[in-house]
C-alpha positions in Angstrom: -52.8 -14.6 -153.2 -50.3 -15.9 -150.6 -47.6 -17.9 -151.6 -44.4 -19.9 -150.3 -41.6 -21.0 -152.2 -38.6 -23.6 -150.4 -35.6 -25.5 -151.6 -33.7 -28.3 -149.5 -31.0 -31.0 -150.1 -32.6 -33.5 -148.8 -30.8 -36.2 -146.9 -28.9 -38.1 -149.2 -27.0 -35.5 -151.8 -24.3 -33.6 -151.5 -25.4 -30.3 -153.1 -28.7 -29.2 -154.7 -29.6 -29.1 -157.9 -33.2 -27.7 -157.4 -33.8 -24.0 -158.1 -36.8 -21.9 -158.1 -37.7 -18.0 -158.7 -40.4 -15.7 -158.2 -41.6 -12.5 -160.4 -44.1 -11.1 -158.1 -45.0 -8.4 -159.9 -46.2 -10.8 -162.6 -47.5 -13.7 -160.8 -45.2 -15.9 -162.5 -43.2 -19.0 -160.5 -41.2 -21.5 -162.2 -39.0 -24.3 -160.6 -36.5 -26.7 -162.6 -34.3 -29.6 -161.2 -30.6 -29.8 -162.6 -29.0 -32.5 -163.9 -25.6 -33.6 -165.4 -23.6 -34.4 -162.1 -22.2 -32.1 -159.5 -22.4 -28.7 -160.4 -23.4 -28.8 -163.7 -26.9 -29.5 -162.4 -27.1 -26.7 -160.5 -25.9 -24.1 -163.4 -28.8 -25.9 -165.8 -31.6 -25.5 -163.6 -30.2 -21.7 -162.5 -30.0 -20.7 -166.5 -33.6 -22.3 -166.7 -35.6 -20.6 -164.4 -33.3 -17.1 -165.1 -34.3 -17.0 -168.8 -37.9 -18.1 -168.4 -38.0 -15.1 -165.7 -36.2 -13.0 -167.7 -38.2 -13.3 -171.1 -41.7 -12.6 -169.7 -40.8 -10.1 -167.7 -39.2 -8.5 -170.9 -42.1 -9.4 -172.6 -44.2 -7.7 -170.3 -42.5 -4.5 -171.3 -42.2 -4.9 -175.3 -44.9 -7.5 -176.3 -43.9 -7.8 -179.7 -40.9 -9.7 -178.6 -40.3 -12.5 -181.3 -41.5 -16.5 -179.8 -39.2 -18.8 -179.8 -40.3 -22.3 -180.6 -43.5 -24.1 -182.2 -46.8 -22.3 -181.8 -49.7 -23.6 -180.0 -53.3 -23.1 -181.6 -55.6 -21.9 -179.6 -53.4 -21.2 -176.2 -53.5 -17.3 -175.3 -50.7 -14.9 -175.4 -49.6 -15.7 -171.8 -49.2 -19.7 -172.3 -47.8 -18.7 -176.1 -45.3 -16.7 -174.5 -44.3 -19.5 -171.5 -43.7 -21.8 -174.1 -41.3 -19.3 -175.9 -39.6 -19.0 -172.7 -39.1 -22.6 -172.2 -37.7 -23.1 -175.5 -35.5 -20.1 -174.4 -34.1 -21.7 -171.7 -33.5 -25.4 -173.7 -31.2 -22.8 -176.1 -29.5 -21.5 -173.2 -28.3 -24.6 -171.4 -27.0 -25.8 -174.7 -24.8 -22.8 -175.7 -23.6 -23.1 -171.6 -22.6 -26.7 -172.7 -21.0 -25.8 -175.7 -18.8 -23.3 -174.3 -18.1 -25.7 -171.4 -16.9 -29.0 -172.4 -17.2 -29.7 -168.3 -20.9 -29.2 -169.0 -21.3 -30.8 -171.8 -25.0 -33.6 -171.3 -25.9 -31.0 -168.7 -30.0 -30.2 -168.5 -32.9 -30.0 -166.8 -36.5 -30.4 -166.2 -38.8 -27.2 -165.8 -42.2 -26.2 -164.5 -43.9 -22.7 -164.4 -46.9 -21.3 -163.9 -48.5 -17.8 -164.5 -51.4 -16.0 -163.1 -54.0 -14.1 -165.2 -57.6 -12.9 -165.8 -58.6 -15.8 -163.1 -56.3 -18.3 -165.1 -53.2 -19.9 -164.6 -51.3 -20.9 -167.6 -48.4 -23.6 -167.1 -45.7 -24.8 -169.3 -43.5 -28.3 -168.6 -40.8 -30.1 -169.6 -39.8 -33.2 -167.4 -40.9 -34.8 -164.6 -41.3 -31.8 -162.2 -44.8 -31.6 -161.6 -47.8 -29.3 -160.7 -50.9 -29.8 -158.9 -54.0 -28.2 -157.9 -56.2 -28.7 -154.8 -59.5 -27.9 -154.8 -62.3 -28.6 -152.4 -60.5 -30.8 -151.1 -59.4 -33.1 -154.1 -55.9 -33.3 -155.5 -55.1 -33.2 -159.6 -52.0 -33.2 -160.9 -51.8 -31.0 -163.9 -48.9 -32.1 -165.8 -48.1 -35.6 -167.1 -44.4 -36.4 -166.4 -42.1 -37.0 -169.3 -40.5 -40.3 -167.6 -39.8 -43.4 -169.0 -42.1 -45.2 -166.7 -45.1 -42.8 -167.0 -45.1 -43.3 -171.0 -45.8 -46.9 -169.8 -48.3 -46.1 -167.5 -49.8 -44.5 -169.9 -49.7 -46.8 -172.6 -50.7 -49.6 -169.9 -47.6 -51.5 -170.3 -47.1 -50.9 -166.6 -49.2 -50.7 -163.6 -48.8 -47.5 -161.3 -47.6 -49.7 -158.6 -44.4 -50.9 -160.9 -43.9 -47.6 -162.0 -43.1 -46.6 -158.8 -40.4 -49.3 -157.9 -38.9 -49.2 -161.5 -35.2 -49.2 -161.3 -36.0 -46.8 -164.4 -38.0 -43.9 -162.5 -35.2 -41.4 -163.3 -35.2 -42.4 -167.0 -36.6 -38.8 -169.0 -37.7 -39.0 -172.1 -37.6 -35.1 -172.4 -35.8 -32.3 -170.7 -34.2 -28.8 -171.7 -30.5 -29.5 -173.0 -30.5 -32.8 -174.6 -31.7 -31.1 -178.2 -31.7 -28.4 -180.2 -35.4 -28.0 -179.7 -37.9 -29.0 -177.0 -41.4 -30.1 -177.2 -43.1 -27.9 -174.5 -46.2 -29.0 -173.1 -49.0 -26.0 -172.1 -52.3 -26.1 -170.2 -54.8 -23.4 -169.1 -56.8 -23.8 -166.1 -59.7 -21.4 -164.6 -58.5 -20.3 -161.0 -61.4 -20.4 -158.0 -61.4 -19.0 -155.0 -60.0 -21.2 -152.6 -57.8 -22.9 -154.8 -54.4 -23.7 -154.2 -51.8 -25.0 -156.7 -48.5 -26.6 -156.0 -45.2 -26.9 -157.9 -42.5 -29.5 -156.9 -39.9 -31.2 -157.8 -39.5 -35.1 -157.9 -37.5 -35.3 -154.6 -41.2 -34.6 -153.3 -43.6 -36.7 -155.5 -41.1 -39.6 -155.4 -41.1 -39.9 -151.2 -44.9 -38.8 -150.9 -47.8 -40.0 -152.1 -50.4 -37.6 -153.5 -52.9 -38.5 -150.3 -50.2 -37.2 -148.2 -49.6 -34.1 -150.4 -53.3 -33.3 -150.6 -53.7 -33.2 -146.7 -50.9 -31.4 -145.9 -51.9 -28.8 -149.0 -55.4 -28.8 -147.3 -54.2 -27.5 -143.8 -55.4 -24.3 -142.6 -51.8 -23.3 -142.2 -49.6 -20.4 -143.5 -48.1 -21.0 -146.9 -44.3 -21.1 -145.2 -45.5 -23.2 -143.1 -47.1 -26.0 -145.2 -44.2 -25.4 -147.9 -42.1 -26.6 -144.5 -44.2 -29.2 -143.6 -43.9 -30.9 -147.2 -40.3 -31.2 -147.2 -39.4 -32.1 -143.8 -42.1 -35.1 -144.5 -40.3 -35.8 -147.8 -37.0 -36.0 -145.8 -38.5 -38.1 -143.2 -39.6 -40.0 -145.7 -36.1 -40.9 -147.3 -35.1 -37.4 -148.5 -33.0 -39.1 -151.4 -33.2 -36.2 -153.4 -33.3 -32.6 -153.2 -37.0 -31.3 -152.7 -38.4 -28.0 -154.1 -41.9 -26.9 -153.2 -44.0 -23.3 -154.3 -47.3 -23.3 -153.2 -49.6 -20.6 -153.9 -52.8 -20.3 -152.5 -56.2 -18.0 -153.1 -58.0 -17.3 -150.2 -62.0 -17.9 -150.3 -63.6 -14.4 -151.1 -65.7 -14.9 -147.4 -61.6 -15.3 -145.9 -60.2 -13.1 -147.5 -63.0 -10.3 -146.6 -63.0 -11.3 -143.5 -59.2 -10.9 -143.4 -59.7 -7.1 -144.9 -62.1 -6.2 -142.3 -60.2 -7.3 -139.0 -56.9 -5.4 -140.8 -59.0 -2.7 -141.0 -60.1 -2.8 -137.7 -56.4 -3.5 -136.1 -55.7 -0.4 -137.6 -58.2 1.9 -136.5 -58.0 0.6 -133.1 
């Protein structure tokens, strides 16, 4: 596994509501995107990906941890346990607000992603998206919860309007807003040679996914790719702030290959 993980302002705010955080040692990555106006954006998404991190990394230690929120059938303990998370971090932001009145309307949107048994399992709220490339072809594995994808979805609007909607920022869920949050789950088998991105909408708003697929697809470093997508999404507008973590699983023939010349560097 090699992975990236980059935040930037982009060229048009004043501060960045974005955050992302890593647990290595897990193979968990989660990234939100703040909202509620300056500052209080940037305290939502921080509280969201710090309890999501926090509770499956105390999970990992005491598995009989209580969930938190509506139970999936048929997800497994990992995506069960996401979900909790989540719902954690919807409870969190709320009691921030309501010992804040400054804060008060503050939430934000929240994707993450963990790695097990030659799955990933993801969890969403929002519009903050992830994708997955594989041989070459581009699938984005979470369906936003936007105001103008519900109508894409229920054909009242063509992808083409959706995109130039004065309503594209219009959420019809995110962590704050309620007492409790509908948390969406998937499970996906991981392949060698796959690579799955999570971003925030000041990418997927500047880029199409033709653009994000090619530059995913480039036999780069990580860093550098994770680079590449945001100084395009700046170049592109940059009217938001941009968040990209890519993670990336070498092909077993690459990655032996890798092994062997380390091997040989060293003995040399």
């Amino acid at each position: 596994m090699e992975f990236a993980a980059i935040t930037d302002t982009g060229r048009v705010r004043g501060n960045n509501e974005d955050c992302f955080g890593v647990a290595e040692e897990i193979e968990l990555f989660v990234l939100s995107d703040g909202m509620g106006g300056y500052a209080s954006g940037e305290v939502a998404s921080k509280i969201a990906v710090n309890s999501v991190l926090d509770h499956v990394r105390a999970s990992e230690k005491n598995a009989s941890l209580p969930l938190l929120g509506t139970p999936h059938p048929g997800a497994s303990s990992v995506a069960q346990r996401l979900a909790s998370a989540v719902a954690i971090a919807n409870q969190a932001i709320r009691d921030e607000a309501e010992k804040n009145s400054a804060r008060r309307g503050m939430g934000a949107t929240i994707v993450a992603m963990q790695f097990h048994e030659q799955r990933v399992s993801i969890a969403h709220v929002g519009d903050s998206r992830a994708y997955r490339l594989r041989n070459g072809t581009l699938e984005q594995l979470t369906d936003d919860h936007s105001f103008v994808a519900d109508q894409v979805r229920r054909g009242k609007m063509t992808q083409a309007e959706a995109e130039t909607s004065k309503f594209q920022n219009v959420l019809m869920r995110a962590l704050g807003p309620e007492p409790e949050v509908i948390v969406d789950i998937s499970e996906e088998v991981v392949l060698d040679g796959d690579t799955f991105l999570l971003c925030s909408d000041g990418l997927s708003k500047e880029l199409r996914s033709t653009q994000i697929g090619a530059t995913l697809g480039r036999t780069d470093g990580t860093e550098e790719i994770a680079t590449r997508l945001i100084q395009m999404a700046n170049d592109a507008g940059g009217e938001d702030n941009i968040t990209v973590v890519i993670v990336r699983f070498a092909p077993k023939l690459v990655g032996a290959l890798v092994q062997k010349l380390g091997r040989w560097f060293r003995e040399s």
